[in-house]
C-alpha positions as CSV (number, residue, x, y, z in Angstrom):
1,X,90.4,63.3,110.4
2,X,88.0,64.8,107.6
3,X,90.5,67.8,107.0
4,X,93.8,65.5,107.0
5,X,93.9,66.1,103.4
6,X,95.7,69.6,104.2
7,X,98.6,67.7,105.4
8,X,99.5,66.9,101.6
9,X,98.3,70.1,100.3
10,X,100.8,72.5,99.3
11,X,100.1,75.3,101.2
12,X,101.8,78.8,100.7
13,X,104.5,79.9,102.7
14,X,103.0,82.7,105.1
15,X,105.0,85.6,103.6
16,X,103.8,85.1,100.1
17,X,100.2,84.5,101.3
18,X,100.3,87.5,103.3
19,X,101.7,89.4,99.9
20,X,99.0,88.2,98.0
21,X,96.1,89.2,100.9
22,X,97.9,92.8,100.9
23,X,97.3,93.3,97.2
24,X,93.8,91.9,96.6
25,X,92.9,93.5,99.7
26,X,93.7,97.1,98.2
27,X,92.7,96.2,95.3
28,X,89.4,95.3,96.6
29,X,89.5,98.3,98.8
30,X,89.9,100.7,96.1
31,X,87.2,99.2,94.2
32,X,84.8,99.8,97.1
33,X,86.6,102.9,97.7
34,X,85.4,104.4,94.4
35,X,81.6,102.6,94.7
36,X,81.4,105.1,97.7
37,X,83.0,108.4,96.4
38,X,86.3,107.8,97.5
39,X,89.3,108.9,95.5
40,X,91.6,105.7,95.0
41,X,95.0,107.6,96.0
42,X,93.5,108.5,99.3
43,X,91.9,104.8,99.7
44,X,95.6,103.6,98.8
45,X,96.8,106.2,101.3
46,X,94.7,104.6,104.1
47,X,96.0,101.5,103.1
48,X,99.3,102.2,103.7
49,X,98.6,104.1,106.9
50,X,96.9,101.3,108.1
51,X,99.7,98.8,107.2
52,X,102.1,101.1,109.3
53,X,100.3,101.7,112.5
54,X,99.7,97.9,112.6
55,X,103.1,97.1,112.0
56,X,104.0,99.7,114.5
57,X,101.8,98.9,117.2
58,X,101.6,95.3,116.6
59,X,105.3,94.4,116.8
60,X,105.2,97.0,120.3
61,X,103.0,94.5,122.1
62,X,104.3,91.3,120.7
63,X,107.8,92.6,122.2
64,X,106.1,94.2,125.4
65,X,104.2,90.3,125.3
66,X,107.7,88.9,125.2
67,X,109.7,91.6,126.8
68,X,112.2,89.5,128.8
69,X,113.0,87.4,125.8
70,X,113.9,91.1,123.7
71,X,115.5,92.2,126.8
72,X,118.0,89.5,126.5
73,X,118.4,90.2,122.7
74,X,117.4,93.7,122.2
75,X,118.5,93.4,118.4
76,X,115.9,91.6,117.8
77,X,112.9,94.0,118.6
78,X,112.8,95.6,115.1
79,X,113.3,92.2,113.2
80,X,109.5,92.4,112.4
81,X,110.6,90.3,109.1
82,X,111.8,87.4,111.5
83,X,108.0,86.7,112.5
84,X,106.1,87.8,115.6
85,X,103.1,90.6,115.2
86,X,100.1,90.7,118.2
87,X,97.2,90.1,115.7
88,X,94.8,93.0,118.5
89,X,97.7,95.6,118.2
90,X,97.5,95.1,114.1
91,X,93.8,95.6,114.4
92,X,94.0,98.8,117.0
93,X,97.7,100.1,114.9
94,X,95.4,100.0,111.4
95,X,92.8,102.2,112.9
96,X,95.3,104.3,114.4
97,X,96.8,105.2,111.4
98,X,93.8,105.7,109.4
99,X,92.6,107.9,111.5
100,X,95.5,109.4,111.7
101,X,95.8,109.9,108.3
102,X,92.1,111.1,108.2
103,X,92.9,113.9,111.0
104,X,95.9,115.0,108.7
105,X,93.5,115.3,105.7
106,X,90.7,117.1,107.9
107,X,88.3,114.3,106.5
108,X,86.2,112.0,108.7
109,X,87.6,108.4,109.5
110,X,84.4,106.4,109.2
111,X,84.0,106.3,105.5
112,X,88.2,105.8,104.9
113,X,87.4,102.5,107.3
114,X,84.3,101.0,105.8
115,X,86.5,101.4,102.2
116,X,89.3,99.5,103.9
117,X,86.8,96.5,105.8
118,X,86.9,94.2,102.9
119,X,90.0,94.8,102.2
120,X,91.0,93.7,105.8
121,X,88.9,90.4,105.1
122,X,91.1,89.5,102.6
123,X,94.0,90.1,104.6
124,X,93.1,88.1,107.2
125,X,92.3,85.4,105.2
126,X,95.7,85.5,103.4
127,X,96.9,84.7,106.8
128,X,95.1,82.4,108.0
129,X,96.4,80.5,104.7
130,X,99.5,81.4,105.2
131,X,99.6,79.9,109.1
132,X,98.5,76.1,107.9
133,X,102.0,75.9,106.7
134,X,103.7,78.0,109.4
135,X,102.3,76.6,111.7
136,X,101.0,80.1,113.9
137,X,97.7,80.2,115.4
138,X,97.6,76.3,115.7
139,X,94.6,74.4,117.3
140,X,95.1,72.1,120.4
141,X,96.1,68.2,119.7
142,X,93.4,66.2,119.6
143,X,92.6,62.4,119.5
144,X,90.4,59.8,117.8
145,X,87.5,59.7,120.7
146,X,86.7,63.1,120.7
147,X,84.3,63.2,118.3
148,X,83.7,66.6,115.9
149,X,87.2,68.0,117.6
150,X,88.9,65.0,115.5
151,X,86.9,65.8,112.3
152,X,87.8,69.4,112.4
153,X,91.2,68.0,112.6
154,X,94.6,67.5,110.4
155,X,98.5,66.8,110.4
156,X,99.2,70.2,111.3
157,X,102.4,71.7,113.0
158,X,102.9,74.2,115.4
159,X,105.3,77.3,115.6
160,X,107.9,74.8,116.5
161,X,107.7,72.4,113.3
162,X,106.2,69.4,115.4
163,X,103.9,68.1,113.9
164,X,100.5,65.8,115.5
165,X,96.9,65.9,115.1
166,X,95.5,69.4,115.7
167,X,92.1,71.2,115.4
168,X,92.6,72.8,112.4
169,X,91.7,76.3,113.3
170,X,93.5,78.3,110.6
171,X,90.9,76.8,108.4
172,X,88.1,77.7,110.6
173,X,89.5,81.2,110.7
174,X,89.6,81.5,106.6
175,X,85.9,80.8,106.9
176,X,85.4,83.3,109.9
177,X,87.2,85.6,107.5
178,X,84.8,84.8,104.4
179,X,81.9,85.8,106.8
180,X,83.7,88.7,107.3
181,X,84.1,89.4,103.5
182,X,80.5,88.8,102.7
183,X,79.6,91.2,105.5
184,X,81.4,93.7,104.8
185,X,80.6,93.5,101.3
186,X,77.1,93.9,101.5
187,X,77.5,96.6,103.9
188,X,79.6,98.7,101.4
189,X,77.1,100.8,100.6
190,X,75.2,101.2,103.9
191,X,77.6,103.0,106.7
192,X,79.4,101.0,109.1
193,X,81.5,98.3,107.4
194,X,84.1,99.1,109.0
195,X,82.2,98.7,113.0
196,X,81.0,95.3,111.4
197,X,84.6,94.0,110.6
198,X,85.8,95.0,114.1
199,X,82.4,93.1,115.5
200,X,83.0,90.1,113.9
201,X,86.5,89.9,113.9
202,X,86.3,90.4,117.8
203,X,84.0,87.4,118.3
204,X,86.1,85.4,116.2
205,X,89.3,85.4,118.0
206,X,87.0,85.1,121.2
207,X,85.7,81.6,119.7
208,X,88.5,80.7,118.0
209,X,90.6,81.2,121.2
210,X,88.9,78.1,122.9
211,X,90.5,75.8,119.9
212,X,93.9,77.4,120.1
213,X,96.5,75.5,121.2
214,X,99.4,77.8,120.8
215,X,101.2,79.1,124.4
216,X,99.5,82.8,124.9
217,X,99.3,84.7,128.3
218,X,96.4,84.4,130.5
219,X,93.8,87.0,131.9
220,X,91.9,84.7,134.7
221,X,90.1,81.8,132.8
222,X,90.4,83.0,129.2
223,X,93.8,84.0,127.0
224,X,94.5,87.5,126.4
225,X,93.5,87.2,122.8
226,X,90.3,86.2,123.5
227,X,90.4,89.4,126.2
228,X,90.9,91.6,123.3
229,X,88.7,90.0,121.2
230,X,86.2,91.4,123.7
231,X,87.5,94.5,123.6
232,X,87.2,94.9,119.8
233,X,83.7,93.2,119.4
234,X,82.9,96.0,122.1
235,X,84.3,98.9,120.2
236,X,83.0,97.4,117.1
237,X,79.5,97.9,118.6
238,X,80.0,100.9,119.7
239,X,80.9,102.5,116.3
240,X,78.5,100.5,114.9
241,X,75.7,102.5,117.5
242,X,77.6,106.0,116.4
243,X,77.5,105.3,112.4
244,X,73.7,105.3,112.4
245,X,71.7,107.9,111.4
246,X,69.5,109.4,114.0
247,X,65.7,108.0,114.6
248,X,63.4,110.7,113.1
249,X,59.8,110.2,115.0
């Protein structure tokens, strides 16, 4: 296993890494923010409404996800801080609230959202880190014979603590997410950063989801991650399509 080494890495725990990815991420944020014309209070006030409406909505389908499970212990719903967030809801809740916030201020969303892409990069990337050691978004087991599956591979465990060879897909999604950065990035200064994130991020967890090993619900022959990957690769085009400036003949 090429990536075994992770198994005697010390990783962070996922609530620090996922600190740390909030900071940079508005830090970054507000840098680009202010590259574009963006006052940094209102780039900080997107963060935060972005940080609500995917907590918000996030936690509402993971508990909708696992609804007889919270029906049997209803105190547990808003135990957010206890683990369990549906990455797509975070991604749909963040634009939510920035454009919510963006309605409120009588501004348009689309620049507030290519500030914030890069920002979101980061992010994910913090929690991608942070799931090696937790153990979320885990890759299938593997074994010796099969070939580049066992490369990709390492010591890894799963939500549960057990721990066996797995394809080590929260490593695969840190690189995913330094695409992401890049991309967005480079596109700070053109319009539609934001669409780009959404694209990419939706193809991710499409891919990804073939290597995840972790029990999710079903939609026919794919998971419903990898359904709502779709989804957001296909709105990410089509805001992508609606950023650019008309053709002039």
């Amino acid at each position: 296993m090429t990536l075994d080494f992770l198994s005697r890495f010390p990783l962070p725990e996922y609530r620090t890494a996922l600190v740390v990815g909030l900071l940079l991420g508005a830090a970054l944020s507000v840098w680009v923010g202010r590259r574009g014309g963006l006052a940094p209070l209102l780039v900080l006030d997107g963060a935060l409404a972005a940080a609500i409406g995917g907590l918000l909505l996030g936690r509402a389908v993971y508990v909708g996800a696992h609804l007889p499970y919270f029906q049997e212990n209803p105190e547990r719903v808003l135990a957010f801080w206890r683990g369990g967030l549906s990455a797509p809801g975070v991604v749909f809740g963040g634009m939510v609230g920035v454009g919510v916030l963006a309605w409120l201020r009588r501004r348009d969303p689309r620049p507030l959202w290519d500030a914030l892409a890069p920002g979101a990069a980061v992010v994910l990337i913090a929690a991608y880190l942070g799931c090696l050691r937790a153990g979320c978004a885990c890759g299938r087991e593997t074994w010796p014979d099969q070939g580049i599956l066992w490369s990709l591979s390492a010591e890894l465990p799963d939500l549960y603590g057990l721990r066996a060879p797995r394809i080590a897909v929260q490593v695969l999604g840190v690189g995913w997410g330094a695409l992401m950065l890049a991309a967005t990035l480079w596109a700070a200064r053109r319009r539609g950063a934001g669409a780009r994130w959404l694209l990419l991020y939706g193809i991710g967890e499409f891919a990804l989801g073939f290597l995840r090993g972790d029990a999710t619900p079903v939609v026919g022959p794919l998971s419903a991650l990898q359904v709502a990957g779709l989804g957001i690769a296909l709105l990410g085009t089509l805001l992508f399509a609606l950023s650019q400036p008309p053709r002039t003949r």
